[in-house]
N, C-alpha and C positions, 0 to 999 in steps of 0.2 A: 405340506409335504412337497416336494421338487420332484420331477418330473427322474432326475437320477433317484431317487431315496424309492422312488414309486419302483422303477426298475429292480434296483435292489431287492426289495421288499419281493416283489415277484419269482429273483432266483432265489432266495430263500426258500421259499415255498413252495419250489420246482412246480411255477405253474407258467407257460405261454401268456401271450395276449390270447389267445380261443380260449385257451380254460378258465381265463379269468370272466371272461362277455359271456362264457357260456354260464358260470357261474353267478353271475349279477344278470345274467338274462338279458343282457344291454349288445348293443351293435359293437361288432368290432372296431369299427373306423372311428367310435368315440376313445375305446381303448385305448387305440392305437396315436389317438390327439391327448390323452392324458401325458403317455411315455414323452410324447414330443413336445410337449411344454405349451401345445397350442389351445390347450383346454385347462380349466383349473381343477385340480383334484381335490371332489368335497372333502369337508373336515370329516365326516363321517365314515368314508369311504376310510379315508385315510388312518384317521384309527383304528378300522377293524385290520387293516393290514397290516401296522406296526403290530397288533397283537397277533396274529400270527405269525410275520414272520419273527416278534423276537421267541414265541413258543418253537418255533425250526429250531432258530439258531441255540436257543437252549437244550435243546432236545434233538441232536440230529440222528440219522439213520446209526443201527449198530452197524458195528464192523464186524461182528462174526458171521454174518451172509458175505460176506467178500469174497467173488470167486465161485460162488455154490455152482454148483452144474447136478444136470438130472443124473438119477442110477440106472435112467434106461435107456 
């Protein structure tokens, strides 16, 4: 995976570099060396994120919440 695809992969799944380190329970600054090409992104890693985000991009948010606002 490429340091862009990893990015990628990340707005798909509307998750930060924190939600992801908090998620993998890993330091930010390694996160933050995957996006930047200065670390190699394991293969493992790597495909669990292709499988979510292509589950995003198949599946995105509905559109009838669009706009909602409270009744009170």
């Amino acid at each position: 995976m490429t340091p862009e695809r990893f990015s990628e992969c990340l707005l798909h799944i509307r998750w930060t570099p924190i939600n992801i380190a908090s998620a993998l329970q890993c330091e930010l600054s390694w996160i933050e060396a995957l996006e930047a090409g200065n670390e190699q992104i394991p293969a493992g890693l790597a495909a669990w994120l292709e499988t979510l985000a292509q589950a995003h991009e198949a599946l995105p948010p509905p559109t009838t919440y669009c706009g909602k606002k409270s009744k009170l």
